[in-house]
C-alpha positions as CSV (number, residue, x, y, z in Angstrom):
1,X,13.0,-20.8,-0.3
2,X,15.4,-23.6,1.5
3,X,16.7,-23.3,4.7
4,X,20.0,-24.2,6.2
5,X,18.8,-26.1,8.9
6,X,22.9,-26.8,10.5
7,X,23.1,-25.5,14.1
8,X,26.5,-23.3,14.7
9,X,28.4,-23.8,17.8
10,X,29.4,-20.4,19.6
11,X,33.1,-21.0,21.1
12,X,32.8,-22.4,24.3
13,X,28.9,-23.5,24.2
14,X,27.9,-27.7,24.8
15,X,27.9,-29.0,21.5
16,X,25.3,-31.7,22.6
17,X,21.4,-31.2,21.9
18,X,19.3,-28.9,20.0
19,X,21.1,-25.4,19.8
20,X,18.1,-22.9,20.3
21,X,16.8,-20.7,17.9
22,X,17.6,-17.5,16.6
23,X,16.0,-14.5,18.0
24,X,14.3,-13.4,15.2
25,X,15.1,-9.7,14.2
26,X,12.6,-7.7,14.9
27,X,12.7,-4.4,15.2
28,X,10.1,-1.2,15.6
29,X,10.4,1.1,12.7
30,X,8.0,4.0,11.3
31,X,6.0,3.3,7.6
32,X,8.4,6.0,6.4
33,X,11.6,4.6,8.1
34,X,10.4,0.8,6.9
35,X,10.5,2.2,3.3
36,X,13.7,3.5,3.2
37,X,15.0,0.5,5.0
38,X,13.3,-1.6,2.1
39,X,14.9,0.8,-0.7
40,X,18.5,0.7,1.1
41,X,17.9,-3.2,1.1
42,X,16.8,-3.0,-2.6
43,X,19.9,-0.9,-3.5
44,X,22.4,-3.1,-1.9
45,X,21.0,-6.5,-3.5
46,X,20.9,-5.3,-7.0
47,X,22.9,-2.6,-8.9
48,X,20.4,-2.0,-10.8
49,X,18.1,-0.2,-8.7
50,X,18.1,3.4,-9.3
51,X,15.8,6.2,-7.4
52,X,14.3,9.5,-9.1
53,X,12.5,12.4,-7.7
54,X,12.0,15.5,-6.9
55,X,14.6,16.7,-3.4
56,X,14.8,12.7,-3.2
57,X,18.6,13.0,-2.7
58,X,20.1,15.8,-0.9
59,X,16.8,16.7,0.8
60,X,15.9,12.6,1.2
61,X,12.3,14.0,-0.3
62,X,9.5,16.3,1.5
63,X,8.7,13.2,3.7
64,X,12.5,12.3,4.5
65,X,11.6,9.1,2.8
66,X,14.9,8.7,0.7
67,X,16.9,10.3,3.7
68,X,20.5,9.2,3.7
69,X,20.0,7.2,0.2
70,X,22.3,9.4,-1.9
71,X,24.9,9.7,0.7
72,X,25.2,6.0,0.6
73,X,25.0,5.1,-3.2
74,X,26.0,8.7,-4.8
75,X,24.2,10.7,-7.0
76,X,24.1,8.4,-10.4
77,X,21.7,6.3,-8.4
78,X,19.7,8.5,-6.4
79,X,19.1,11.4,-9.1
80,X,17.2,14.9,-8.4
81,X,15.4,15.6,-11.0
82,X,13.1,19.1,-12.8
83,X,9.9,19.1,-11.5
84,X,8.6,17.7,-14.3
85,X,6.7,14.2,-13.4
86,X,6.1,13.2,-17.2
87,X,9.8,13.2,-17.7
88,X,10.5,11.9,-14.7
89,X,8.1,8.8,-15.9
90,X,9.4,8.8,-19.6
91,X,12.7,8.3,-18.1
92,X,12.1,5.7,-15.9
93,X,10.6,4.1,-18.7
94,X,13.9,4.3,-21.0
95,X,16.2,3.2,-17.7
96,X,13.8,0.2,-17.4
97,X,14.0,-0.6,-21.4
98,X,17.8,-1.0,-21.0
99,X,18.2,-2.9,-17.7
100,X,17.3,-1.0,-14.6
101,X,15.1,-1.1,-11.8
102,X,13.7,2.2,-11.8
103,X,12.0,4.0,-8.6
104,X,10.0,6.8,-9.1
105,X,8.3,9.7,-6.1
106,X,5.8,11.3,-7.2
107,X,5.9,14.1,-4.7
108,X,2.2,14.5,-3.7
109,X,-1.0,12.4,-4.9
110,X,-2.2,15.1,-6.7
111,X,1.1,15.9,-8.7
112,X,0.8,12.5,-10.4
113,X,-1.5,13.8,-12.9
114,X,1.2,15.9,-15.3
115,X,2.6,12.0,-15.6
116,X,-0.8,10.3,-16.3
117,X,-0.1,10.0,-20.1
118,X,3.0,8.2,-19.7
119,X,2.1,5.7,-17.1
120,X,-1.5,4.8,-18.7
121,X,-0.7,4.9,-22.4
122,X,2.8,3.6,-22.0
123,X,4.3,2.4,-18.7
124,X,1.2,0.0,-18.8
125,X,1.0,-1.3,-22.2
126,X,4.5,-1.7,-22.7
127,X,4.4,-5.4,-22.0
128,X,1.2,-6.5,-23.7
129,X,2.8,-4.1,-26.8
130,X,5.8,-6.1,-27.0
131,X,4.1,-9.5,-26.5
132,X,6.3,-9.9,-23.2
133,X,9.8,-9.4,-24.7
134,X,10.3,-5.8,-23.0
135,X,10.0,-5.9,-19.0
136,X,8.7,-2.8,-17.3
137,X,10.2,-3.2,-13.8
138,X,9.0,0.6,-12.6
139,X,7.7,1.3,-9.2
140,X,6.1,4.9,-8.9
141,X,5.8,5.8,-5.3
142,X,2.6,7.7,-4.3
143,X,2.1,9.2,-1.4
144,X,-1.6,9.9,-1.6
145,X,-4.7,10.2,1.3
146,X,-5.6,13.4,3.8
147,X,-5.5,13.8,7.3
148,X,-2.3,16.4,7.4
149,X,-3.7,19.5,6.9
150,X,-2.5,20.3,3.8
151,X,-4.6,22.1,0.4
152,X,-6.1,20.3,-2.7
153,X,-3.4,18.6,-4.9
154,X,-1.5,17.6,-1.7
155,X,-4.6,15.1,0.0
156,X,-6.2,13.0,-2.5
157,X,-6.9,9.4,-3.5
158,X,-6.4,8.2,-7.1
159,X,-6.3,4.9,-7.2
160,X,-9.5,4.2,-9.1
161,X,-7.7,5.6,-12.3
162,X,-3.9,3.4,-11.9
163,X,-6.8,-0.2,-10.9
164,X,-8.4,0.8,-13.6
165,X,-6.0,0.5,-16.3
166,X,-4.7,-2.5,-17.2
167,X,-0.9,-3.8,-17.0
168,X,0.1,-1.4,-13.6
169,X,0.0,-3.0,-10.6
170,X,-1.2,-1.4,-7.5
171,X,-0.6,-1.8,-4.1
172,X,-1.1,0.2,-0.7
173,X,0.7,-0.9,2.9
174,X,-1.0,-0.2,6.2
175,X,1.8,-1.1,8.5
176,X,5.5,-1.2,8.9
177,X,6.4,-4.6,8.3
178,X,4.0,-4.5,4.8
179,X,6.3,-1.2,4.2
180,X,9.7,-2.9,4.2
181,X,8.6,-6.4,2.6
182,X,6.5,-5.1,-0.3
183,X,8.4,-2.3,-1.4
184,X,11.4,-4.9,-2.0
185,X,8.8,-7.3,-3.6
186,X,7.2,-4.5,-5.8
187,X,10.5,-3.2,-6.8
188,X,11.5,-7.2,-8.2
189,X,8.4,-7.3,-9.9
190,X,8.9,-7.0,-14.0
191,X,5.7,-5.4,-13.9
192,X,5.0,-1.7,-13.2
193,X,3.5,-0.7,-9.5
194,X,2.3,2.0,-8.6
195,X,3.0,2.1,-4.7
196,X,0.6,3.6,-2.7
197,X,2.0,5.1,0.4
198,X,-0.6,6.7,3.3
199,X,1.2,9.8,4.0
200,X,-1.1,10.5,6.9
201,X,0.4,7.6,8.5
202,X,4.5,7.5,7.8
203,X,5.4,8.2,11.2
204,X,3.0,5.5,12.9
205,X,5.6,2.8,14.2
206,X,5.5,-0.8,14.1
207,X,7.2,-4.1,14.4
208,X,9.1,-5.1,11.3
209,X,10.6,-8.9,11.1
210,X,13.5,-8.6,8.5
211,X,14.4,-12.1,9.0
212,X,11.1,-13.4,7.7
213,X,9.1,-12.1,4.5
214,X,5.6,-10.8,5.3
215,X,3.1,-12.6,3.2
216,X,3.0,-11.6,-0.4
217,X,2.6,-8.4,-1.8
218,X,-0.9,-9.3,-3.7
219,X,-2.7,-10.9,-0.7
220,X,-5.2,-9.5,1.4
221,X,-4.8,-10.6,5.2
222,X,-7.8,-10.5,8.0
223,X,-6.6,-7.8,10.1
224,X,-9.1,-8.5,13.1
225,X,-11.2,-11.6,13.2
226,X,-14.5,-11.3,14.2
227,X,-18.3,-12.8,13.7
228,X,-20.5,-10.4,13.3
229,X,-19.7,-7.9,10.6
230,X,-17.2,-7.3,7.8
231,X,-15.1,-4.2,7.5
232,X,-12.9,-3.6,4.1
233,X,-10.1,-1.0,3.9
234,X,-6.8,-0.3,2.4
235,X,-3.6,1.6,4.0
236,X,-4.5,4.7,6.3
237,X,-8.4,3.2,6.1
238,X,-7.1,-0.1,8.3
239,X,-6.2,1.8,11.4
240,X,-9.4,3.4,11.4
241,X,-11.3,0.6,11.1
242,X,-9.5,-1.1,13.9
243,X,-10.6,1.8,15.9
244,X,-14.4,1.1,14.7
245,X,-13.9,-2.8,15.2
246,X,-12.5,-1.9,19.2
247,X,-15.3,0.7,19.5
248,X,-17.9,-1.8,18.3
249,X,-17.0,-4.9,20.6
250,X,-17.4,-2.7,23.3
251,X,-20.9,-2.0,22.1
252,X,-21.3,-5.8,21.3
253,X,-20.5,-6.1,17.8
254,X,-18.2,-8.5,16.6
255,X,-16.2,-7.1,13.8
256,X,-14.0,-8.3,11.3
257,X,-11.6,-6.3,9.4
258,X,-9.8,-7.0,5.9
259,X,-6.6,-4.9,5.2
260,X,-6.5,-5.6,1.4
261,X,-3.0,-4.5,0.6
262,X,-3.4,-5.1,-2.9
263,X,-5.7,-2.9,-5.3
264,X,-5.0,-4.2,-8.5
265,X,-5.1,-7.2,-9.0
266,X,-7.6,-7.7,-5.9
267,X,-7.5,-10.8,-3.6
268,X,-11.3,-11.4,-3.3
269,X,-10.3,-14.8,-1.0
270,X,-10.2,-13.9,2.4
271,X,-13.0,-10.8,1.7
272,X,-15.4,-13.4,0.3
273,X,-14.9,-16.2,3.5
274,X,-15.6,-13.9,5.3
275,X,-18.4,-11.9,4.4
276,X,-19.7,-15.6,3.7
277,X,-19.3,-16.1,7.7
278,X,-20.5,-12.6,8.9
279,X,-23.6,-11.6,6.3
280,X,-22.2,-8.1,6.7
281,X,-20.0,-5.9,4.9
282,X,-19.1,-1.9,5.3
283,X,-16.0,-0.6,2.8
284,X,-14.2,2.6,3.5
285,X,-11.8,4.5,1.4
286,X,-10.4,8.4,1.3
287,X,-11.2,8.5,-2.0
288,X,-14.9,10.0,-3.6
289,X,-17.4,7.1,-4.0
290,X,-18.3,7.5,-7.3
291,X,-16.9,4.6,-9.9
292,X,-14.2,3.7,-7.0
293,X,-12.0,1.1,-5.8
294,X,-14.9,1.0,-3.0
295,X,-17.8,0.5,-5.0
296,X,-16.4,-2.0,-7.5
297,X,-16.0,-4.4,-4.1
298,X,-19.5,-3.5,-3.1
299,X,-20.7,-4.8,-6.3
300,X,-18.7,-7.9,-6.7
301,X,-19.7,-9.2,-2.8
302,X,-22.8,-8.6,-4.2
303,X,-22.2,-11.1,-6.6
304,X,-19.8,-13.7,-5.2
305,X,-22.0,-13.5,-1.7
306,X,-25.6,-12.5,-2.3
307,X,-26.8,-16.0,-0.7
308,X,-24.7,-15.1,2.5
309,X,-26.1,-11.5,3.3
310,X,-28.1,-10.3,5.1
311,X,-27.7,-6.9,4.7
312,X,-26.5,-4.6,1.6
313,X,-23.0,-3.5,1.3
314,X,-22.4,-0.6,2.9
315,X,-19.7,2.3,1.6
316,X,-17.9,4.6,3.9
317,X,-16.0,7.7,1.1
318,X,-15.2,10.8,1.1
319,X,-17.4,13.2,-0.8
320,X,-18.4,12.9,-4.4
321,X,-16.4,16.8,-4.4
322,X,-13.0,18.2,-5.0
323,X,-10.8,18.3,-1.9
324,X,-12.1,20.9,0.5
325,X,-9.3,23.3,2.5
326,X,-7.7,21.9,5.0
327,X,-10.1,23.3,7.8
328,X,-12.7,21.0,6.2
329,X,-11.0,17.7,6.0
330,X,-12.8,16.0,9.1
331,X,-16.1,16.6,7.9
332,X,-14.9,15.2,4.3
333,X,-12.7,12.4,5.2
334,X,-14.5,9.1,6.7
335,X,-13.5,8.6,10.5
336,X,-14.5,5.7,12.9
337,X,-17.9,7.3,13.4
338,X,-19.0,8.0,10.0
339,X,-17.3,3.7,9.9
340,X,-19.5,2.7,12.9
341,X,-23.0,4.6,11.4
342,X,-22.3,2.0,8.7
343,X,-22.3,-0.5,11.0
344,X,-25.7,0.4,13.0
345,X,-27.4,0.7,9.3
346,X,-25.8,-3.0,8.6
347,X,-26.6,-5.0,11.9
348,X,-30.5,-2.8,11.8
349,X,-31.4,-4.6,8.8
């Protein structure tokens, strides 16, 4: 993107030398605020851009996610709908066929399910199907993962099934700033998304620059640099694992962590540097460990770095089980010490 590099004058100021530069706006915003600021942004840049859910409009959703959204742009383009997620899909799909941006919430991970039919047999092969002549710009926003006390149906982690099939797109933020820019980008992609947001961690604040794009939506960054041992998570996994990488250094382990961001399709780049410059590599997820997103990573480091280790990849899941009552969710969900056993198996090799 160009920039328009002419310096304005404010009344009265020396109009010799270089004017300085703009502050840049920053400014400290929850995940959940950073996505409705993205989805307001959306809405005002393009017409087109409609929201569906269930208690998405007068409520703003059970998360206050979509607060104020209806207020703004009315009711034909933030609807209520039945709680009734396949037709809440199937319509999203039609609104897309003829012209719209549709976003869809999915209330709860676990209430993503009644739409599964729609999104893997249609919403994803609608594309390929028409040999590219029908774009399928749908974004279905899933706030998925544990840690707020809630029963089963309300905490789990399904993103092995959406990176699974192809044509969707999925994604995951772990911060603020990733919360405003990649909603906006995933809402101008032509391709369907499914938007992972980590519900556990809506209200955690951070800094989000408006006046410059975070880096793009299907990159994975290095979180924490370090020299002695990879870590690998996605959304509310990151902040953990900065907690094991702090915890660790203090113990003298150097420890680098990956935020991927992106799910499907994976940026393998920065995850293979640096487990190429560590030897060492632990990957944590919410989700069971069973055919995941986790182990699929394990297997290809294998691969792409098997000259460079020196120890196996390690996994850090939750439990090959259905989600236990809320009671039991620390002893199911992985937490920096369950991250930094990982890491004392790794380095003991």
């Amino acid at each position: 993107m160009s920039q328009n590099t002419t310096a304005l004058t404010a009344p009265g100021a020396a109009t010799t030398g270089t004017a300085p530069a703009a502050a840049p706006e920053t400014e400290s915003l929850a995940i959940a605020r950073a996505i409705n600021a993205g989805l307001r942004d959306a809405m005002r840049n393009d017409d087109h851009v409609v929201l569906l859910g269930e208690d998405i409009g007068t409520l703003g959703g059970v998360f206050r996610v979509t607060d104020g959204l209806q207020k703004e742009f009315g009711t034909a383009r933030v609807l209520d709908t039945p709680l009734a997620e396949a037709g809440i899909v199937g319509s999203a799909i039609g609104l897309a066929m003829n012209g719209f941006r549709p976003v869809v919430e999915i209330q709860f991970d676990g209430f993503v399910f009644p739409a599964f039919n729609q999104i893997t047999t249609q919403l994803a092969k609608i594309r390929n199907r028409s040999e590219g002549t029908i774009d399928m710009p749908v974004v279905i926003r899933l706030p998925y993962g544990g840690h707020i006390g809630a029963v089963e149906h309300h905490q789990e982690s399904p993103e092995a099934y959406f990176a699974h099939t192809a044509g969707l797109r999925v994604v995951s933020p772990a911060n603020a700033n990733d919360a405003y820019w990649m909603i906006q980008e995933a809402i101008r992609s032509n391709d369907p998304v499914i938007f992972m947001e980590p519900k556990a961690k809506y209200w955690q604040k951070g800094e989000v620059r408006k006046d410059a794009p975070g880096a793009p939506m299907h990159s994975s960054l290095v979180a924490r640099e370090g020299s002695d041992i990879t870590l690998i998570g996605f959304g509310a996994m990151v902040t953990t694992l900065m907690q094991a990488a702090e915890i660790a250094e203090s113990e003298g382990v150097s420890a680098e962590v990956i935020d991927l961001r992106t799910i499907s399709p994976l940026d393998y780049g920065p995850l293979v540097a640096s487990v190429q410059k560590t030897g060492r590599a632990v990957v944590a997820q919410e989700a069971p460990e069973n055919a995941s997103v986790g182990s699929e990573i394990a297997a290809t480091l294998s691969e792409k770095c098997f000259f460079s280790l020196e120890a196996p990849v390690l996994r850090v899941s939750g439990y090959d089980l259905p989600f236990p009552p809320a009671g039991l969710e620390k002893q199911y969900l992985p937490d920096a010490d369950r991250v930094l056993e990982a890491v004392d198996r790794a380095m003991n090799c």
